[in-house]
Legacy VTK file of the C-alpha trace (Angstrom):
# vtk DataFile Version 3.0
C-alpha trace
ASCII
DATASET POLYDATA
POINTS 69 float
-54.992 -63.497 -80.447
-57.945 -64.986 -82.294
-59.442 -66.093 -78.603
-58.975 -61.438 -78.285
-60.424 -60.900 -82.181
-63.727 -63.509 -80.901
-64.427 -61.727 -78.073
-64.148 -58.146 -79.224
-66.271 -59.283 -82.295
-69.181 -60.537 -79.928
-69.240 -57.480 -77.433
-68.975 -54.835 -80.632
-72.896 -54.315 -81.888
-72.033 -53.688 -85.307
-69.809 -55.108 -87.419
-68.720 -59.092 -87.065
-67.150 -59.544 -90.880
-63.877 -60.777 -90.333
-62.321 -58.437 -93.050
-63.334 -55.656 -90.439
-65.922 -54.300 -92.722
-69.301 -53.040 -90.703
-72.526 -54.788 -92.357
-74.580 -52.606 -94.342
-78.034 -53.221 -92.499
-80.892 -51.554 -94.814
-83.141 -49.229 -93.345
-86.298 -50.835 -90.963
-87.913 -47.913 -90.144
-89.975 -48.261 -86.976
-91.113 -51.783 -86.640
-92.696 -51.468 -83.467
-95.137 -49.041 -85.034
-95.917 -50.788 -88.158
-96.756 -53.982 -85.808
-98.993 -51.546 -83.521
-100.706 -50.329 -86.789
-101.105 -53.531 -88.387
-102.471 -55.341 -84.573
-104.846 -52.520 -84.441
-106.071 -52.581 -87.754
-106.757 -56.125 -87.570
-108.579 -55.598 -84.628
-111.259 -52.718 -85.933
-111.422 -55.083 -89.259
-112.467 -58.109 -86.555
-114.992 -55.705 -84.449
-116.753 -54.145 -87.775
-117.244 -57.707 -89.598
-118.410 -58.638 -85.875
-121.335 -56.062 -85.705
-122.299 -55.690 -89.444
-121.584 -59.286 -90.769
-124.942 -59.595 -91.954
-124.479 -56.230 -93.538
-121.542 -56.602 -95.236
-122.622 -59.758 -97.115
-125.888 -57.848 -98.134
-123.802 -55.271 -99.564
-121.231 -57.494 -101.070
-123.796 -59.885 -102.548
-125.872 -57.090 -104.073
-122.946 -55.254 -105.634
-121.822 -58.434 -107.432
-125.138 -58.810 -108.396
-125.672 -55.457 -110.251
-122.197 -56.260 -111.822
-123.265 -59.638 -113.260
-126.418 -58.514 -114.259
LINES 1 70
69 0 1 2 3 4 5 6 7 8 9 10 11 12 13 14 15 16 17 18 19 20 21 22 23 24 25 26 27 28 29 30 31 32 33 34 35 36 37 38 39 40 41 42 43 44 45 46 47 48 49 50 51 52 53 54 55 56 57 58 59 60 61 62 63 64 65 66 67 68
């Protein structure tokens, strides 16, 4: 019997608490589109600092310069 309980618990997908509760399993959304968003932001960030580096430190540099007086 416990041999028949082991096996039914692995080939059921939800589920595997031995008081025969399901697991509570919060809400992921879509993780395959939050990894798509987060690859492809990562990539524009890497292309923009690659074209306008020098740019980008001008701008930075001069706005924490009119800050700091």
């Amino acid at each position: 019997m416990n041999l028949l309980r082991r096996t039914l618990r692995c080939l059921h997908p939800v589920g595997g608490h031995r008081d025969g509760r399901r697991a509570r399993r919060p809400e992921r959304g879509d993780v395959p589109g939050w990894v798509l968003i987060t690859l492809m932001t990562a990539g524009l960030v890497t292309v923009l600092w690659a074209v306008a580096k020098e740019q980008l430190v001008a701008l930075f540099t001069d706005a924490l310069a009119s800050v700091t007086g």
